[in-house]
N, C-alpha and C positions, 0 to 999 in steps of 0.2 A: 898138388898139381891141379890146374885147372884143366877143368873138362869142357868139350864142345854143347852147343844145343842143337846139334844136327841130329832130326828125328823124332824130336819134343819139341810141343806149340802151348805154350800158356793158355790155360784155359777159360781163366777167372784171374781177376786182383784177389787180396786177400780178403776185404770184406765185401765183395761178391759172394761168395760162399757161403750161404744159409742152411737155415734147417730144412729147406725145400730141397736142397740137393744130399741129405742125409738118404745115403747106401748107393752116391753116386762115384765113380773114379773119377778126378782133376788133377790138374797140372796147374800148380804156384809157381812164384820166384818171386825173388826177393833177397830181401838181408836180413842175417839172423841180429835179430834184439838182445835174446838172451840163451843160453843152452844147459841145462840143468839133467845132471845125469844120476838116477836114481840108484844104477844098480842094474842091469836086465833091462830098463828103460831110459831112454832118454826124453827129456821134452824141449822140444825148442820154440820161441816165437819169432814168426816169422813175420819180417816189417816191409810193408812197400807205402806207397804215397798215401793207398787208403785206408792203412790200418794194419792191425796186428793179426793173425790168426795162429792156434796153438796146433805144432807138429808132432805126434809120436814117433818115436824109432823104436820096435821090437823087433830082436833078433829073427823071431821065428815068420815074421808077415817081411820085413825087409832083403833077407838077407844076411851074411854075416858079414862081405864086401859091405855093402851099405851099410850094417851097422858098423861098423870100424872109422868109416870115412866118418858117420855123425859124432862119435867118439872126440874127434878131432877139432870137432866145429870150433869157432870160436866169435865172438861177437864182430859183429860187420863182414862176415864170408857172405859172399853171394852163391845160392845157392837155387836148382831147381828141385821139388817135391813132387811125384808122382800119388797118388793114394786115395787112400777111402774114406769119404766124410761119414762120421759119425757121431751120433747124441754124445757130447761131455761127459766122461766115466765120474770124473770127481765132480767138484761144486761148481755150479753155473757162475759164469763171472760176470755180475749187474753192468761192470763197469767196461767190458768188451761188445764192439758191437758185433764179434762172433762166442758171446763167451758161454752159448750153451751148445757149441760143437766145438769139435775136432778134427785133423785129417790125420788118420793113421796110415802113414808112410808104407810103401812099395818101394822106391827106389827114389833117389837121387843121387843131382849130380853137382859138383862144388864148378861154377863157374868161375869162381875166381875168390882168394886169398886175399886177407886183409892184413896189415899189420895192427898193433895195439894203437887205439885212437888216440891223440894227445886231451880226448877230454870223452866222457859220457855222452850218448846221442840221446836227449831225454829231453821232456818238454820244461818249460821252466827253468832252462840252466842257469843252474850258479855260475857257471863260468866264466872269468874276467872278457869284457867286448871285445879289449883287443886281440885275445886268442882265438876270441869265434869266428872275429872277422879273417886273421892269420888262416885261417883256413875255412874259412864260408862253404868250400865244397861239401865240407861234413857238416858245417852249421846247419848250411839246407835240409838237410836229412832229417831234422827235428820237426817231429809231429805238428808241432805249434807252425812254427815256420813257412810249413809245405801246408796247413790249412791259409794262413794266410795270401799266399801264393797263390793261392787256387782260388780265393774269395777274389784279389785281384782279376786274375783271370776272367772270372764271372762277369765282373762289372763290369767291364771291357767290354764283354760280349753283347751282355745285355743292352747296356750303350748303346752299340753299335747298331742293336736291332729295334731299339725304341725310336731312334733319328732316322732310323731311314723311314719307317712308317711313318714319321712326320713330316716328309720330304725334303730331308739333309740329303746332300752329297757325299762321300767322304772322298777329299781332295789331298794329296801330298804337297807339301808347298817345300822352298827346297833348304837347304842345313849348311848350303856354304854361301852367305849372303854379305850384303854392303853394311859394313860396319855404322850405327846409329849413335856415336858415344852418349846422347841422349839419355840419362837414369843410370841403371848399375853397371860395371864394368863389362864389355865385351870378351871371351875368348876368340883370341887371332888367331887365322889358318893362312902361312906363306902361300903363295903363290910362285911355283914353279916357273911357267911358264908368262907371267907379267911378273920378272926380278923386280922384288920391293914392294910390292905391291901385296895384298892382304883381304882374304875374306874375315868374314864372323861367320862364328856359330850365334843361332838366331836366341835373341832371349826371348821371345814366341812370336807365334805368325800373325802380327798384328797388320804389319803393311800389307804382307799377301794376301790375308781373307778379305781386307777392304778394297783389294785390286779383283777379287775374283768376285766382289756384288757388282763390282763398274762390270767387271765380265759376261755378268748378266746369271748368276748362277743360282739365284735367289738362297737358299738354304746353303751352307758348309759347317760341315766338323770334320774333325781330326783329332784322333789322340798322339799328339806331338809331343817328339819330345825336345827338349827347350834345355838352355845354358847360359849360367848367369856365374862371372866370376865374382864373387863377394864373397862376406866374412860366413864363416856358417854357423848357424844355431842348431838346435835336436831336430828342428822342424823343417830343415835348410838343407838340400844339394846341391854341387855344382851343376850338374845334371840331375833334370826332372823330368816329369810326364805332366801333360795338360791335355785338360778331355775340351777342345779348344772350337769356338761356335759363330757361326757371325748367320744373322739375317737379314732380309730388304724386306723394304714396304711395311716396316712395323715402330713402333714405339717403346716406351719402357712395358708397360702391360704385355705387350705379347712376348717378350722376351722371357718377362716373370712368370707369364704362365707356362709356357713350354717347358721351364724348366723345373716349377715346383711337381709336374708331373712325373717329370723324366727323376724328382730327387721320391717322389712318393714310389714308383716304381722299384727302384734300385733300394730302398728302404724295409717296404715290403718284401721282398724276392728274397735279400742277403739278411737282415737280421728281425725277418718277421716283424716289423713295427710298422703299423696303418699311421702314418702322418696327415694329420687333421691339414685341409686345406681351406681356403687359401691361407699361405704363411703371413704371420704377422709382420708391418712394415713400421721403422723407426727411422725420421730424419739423423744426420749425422748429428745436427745439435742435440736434438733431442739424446741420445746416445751417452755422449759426451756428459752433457749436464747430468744426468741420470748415474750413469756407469763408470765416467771416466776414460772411455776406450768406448776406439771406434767399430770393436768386434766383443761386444760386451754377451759376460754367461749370465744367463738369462737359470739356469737351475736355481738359483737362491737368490734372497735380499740381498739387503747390504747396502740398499740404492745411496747416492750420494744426496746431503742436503744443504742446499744453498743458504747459507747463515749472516749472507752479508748485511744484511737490513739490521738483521736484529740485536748485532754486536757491533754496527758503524757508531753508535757514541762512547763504546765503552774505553775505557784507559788502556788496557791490556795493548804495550806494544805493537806486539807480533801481529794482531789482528791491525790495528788503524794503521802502522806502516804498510800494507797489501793492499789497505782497499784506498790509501793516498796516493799508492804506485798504479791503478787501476786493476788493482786484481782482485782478487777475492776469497771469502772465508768460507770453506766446506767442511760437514761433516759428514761420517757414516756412524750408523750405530751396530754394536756386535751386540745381537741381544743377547742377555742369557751371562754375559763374558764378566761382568763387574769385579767379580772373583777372583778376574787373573793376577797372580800376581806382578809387582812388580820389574824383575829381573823378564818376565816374559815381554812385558809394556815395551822395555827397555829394549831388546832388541828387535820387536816393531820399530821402533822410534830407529834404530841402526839400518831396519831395513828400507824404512820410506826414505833415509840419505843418502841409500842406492841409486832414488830415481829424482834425486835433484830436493831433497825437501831440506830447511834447514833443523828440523824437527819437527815432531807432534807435539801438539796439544791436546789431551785427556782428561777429562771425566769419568768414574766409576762411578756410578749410582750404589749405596750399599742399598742391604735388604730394608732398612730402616729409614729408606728415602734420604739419608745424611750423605752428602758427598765427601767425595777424596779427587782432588783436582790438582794439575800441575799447574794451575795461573787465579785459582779463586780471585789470588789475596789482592789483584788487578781488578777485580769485574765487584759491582754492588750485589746484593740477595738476590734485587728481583732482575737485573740484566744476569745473570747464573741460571733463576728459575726461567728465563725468557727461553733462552740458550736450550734448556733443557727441556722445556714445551715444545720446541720447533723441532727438538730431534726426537719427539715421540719416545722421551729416553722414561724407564718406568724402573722404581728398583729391581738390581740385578744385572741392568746392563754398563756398558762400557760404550762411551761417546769419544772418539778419535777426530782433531780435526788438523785440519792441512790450509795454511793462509800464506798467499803468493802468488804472482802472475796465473791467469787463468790454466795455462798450458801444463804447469807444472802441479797444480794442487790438482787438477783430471789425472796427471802419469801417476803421481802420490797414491792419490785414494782408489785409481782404478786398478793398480800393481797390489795394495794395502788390502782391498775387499777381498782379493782371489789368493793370495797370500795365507790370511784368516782362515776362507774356503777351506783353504787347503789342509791345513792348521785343525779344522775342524769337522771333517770329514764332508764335506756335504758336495763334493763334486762325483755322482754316481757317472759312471762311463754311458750306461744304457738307459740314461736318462735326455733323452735325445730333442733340444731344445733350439730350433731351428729362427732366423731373423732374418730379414734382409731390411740393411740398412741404407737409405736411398740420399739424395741430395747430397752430397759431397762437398764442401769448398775445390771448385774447379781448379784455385790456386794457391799457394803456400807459399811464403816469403823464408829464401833461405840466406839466413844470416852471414851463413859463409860463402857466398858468391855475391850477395847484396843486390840480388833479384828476386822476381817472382820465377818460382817453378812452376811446373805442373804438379798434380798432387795423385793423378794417374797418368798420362799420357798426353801428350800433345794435340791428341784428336778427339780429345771428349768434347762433344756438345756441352756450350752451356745451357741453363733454362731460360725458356726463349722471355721471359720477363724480368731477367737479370742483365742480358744481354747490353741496357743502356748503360749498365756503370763498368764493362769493361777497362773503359782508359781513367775514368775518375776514381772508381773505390776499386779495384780488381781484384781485393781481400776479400768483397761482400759477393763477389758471383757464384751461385753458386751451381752444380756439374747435374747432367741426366747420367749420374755415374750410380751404381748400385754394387755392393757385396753380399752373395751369402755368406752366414754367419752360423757356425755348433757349435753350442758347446764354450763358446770363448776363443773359437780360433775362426779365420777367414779361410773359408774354405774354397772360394772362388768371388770373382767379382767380373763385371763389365761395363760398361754404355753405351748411351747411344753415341755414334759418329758424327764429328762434322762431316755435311757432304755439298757447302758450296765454298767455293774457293775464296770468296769475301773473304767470312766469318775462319777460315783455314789463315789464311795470309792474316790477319788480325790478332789472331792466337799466336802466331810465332813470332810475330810484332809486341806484344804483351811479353813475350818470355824472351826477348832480347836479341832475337834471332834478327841479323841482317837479311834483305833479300836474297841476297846473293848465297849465303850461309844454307838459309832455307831452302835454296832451291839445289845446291852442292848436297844438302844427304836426304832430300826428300823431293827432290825434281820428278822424277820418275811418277812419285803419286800425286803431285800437283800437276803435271800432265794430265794424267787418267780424269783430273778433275775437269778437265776441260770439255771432256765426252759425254758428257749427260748421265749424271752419279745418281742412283736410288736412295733414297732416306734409308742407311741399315745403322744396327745396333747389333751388341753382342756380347757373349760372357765367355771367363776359362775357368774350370777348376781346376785347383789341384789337385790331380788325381792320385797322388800320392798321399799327400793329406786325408783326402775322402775316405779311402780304403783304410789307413792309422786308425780314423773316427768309427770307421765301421765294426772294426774288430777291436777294438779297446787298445790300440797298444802305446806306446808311451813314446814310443820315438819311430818317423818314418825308415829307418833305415831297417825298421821290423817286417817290412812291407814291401821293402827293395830288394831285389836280390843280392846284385853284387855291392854294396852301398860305397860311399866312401866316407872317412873319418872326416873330424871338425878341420886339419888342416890342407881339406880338398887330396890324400891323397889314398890310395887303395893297397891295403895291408897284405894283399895276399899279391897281389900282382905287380908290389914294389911303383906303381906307376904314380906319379912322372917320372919316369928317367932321363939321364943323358941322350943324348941320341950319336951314332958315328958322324964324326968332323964331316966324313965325304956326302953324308946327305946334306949337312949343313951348307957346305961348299955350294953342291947343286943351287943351293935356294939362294943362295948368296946372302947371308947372314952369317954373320959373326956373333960370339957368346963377348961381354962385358966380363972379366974377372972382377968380383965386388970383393973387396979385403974383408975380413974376418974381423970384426969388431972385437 
């Protein structure tokens, strides 16, 4: 039977309770962990958000009522602990951070009854995702979990009080807005009261913090939260959170600095690590030619090497059909690797076909400088030796190369380096290796619309000495767009804004946009352009991301409370459902029956 807490007040969490208040009386609660009954004693540990603390039951200090009800305990009862903290009778436990006391019980009261958990509450579960997520209210309750939770929490906080000493704002901007089909898919909200008619959920507050610098607000953030319907990866929710920024009257430099402060700060604080500043900056080429990717991990080699010069006369097919096509020969070298065997090469060569390659090309250097090559029997002695002087290749290692339109031997080797990485253990979590990658290609040609896109936004500035080849090369412009970069993932990115209407009405000219079109879903902020707009710029992170990185976890839904599965939909709350006909009625929509393939 559960008991009331009318009359008892919690005194302490459980790891509030030190050796400083040893011979003092307190009041715990909590859920029991575990309950182990000796014989004459009981011990039970008692778990809340901050930890474990260890409870005695003695018949002759509790009671025989209390001891009976502890009798009974059983893992997940909620219970309250009256009693007297004491020095540990037995062996101090290293690994509690109460583990050289005790509270030997007086009285408690069972708040409430648990049934048998469908799974262990333990740090590190084994437990299949889908079951944890099936019931997340208990997942939460994992040690691990609720530290992560809490580190979220923090950043939050801290955030929140580093920006406003820099004088941010924090402004709400609002979550049922004018549909942008611009980039990734919208979620749609009917409208009641306009039949037919349709908000979006915002996939971030880009329009509105660019309406709130016209506003005259100089500094904003927001940790917004934002909704993008597309496909989802580990890294990917339908719903996210963005620690979201916009400033006036600055450039790309003050954007960079404000924030390599506010990333030094929150680095320091949450995982003690003094991040050397300023952070280092990499053009997107540079990037690319280097790494392969435009959010390249900087923990390890592997760099990519451009080989076209030195194999453009050789026979070897595969090579002189790429660079006849305009593309090019790359390689990477795995030092140390020459050894691998075969069948491993093999499924490299299976994995680069993942990302568009139509195979590798390999070199093993042996220890006796003799090579084992998949194309020698193509290339002369000294175009082989050339090949292998330019990849600084020495025996022992393994030379991989990728030949084919530029875009694809960068996906090849830059998916192939971190692959290996990974293969090879050299990706440490708390090796915390930070970039910001700057100049952007403002534009991207998409093959399947048969235009130029954007390659962030409609409203990136370009760099104002690019600006002449807009309408002649529009592929060569390139963006005041920047990303932070850890680790190998983008952790947030921004630019600066256009902010006169020319160079605005230009851009949407470039990306195919009629007038008319233009001013149908972005009227509203070509108006504001007309009021006398300040030079702002600005960045978002993912703050979800951030927090993953911070605490080493492998997937953001580690980080999220309620998360949702890869096919957008949430396990424990069945949600999407159906909804009753008669709301539907109301909105005046109708469901499409789609036949069952």
């Amino acid at each position: 039977m559960a008991e009331s807490m009318v009359g008892i007040k919690r005194s302490h969490r459980c790891t509030e309770v030190t050796t400083a208040n040893i011979g003092q009386d307190v009041t715990v609660m909590g859920w029991v962990q575990k309950s182990r009954n000796k014989g004459g004693i009981i011990f039970v540990d008692l778990r809340d958000r901050s930890g474990i603390l260890q409870i005695i039951f003695e018949e002759s200090d509790c009671g025989a009522e209390n001891f009976a009800k502890a009798e009974k305990l059983r893992s997940e009862f909620v219970i309250a602990v009256t009693g007297r903290v004491e020095a540990r009778s037995g062996a101090v436990n290293p690994n509690l951070a109460t583990g050289a006391i005790e509270v030997r019980a007086k009285s408690m009261r069972v708040l409430s009854e648990s049934e048998t958990p469908p799974f262990p509450i333990e740090e590190n579960s084994k437990t299949k995702e889908e079951l944890r997520l099936k019931y997340r209210f208990l997942d939460l309750r994992r040690p691990d979990l609720q530290r992560n939770m809490m580190v979220r929490s923090r950043v939050a906080t801290l955030t929140r009080a580093f920006l406003a000493d820099e004088g941010f704002l924090e402004i709400e901007t609002p979550t049922l807005i004018k549909s942008t089909p611009e980039g990734a898919r919208d979620y749609l909200v009917p409208s009641r009261v306009h039949p037919g008619s349709f908000y979006a959920l915002p996939q971030s507050p880009q329009l509105f913090k660019q309406l709130l610098m016209c506003s005259g607000y100089d500094r904003y953030f927001q940790i917004a939260r934002c909704y993008r319907d597309e496909d989802l990866r580990a890294d990917r929710q339908p719903e996210f959170t963005q620690i979201d920024m916009e400033l006036s009257f600055v450039d790309v430099d003050e954007v960079l600095d404000v924030n390599e402060r506010l990333l030094q700060k929150l680095f320091k604080e949450i995982c003690d690590y003094d991040l050397p500043l300023p952070l280092p900056r990499m053009t997107w080429q540079e990037a690319m030619d280097r790494f392969g990717s435009d959010k390249p991990d900087l923990r390890f080699g592997m760099e990519l090497q451009d080989v076209s010069d030195v194999v453009k006369g050789c026979e070897f097919a595969v090579f002189k059909n790429a660079l006849e096509n305009g593309g090019s020969v790359r390689g990477i070298n795995a030092e140390g690797q020459g050894h691998m065997p075969r069948k491993k090469i093999d499924a490299l060569v299976e994995y680069a076909k993942g990302f568009g390659a139509k195979g590798l090309a390999y070199v093993a250097i042996n220890e006796d400088g003799s090579l084992k090559s998949s194309f020698a029997k193509f290339m002369t002695e000294e175009e082989m030796g050339a090949l292998v002087a330019a990849m600084g290749g020495k025996p022992g290692d393994l030379l991989l190369f990728a030949a084919d339109r530029n875009k694809v031997v960068y996906d090849v080797l830059g998916n192939l380096r971190l692959e290996l990485a990974r293969q090879l253990d050299l990706l440490k979590k708390d090796d915390f290796k930070f970039l910001w990658v700057t100049e952007f290609p403002l534009l991207e040609y998409s093959e399947e619309e048969g235009r130029f896109v954007a390659m962030h936004h409609p409203f990136t500035m370009p760099m104002d000495e690019d600006l002449q080849y807009i309408d002649s090369d529009p592929g060569r412009v390139r963006a005041k767009a920047y990303d932070i970069v850890l680790n190998g993932v983008e952790m947030g990115g921004g630019s600066v804004r256009i902010h006169q209407g020319d160079v605005q009405s230009k851009m949407f000219e470039v990306l195919g946009f009629t007038p008319e079109r233009a001013n149908d879903q972005f009227g509203f902020l070509l108006e504001a352009f007309k009021y006398g707009v300040p030079p702002h710029a600005g960045l978002a992170y993912g703050f979800d991301r951030m927090v993953m990185l911070m605490v080493g976890a492998d997937s953001i839904r580690d980080v999220i409370a309620f998360p949702k599965v890869k096919d957008a939909s949430c396990l424990m709350t069945e949600a999407p459902t159906p909804v009753d006909p008669a709301q539907l009625k109301e909105l005046g929509i109708e469901v499409a029956e789609t036949e069952e393939e």
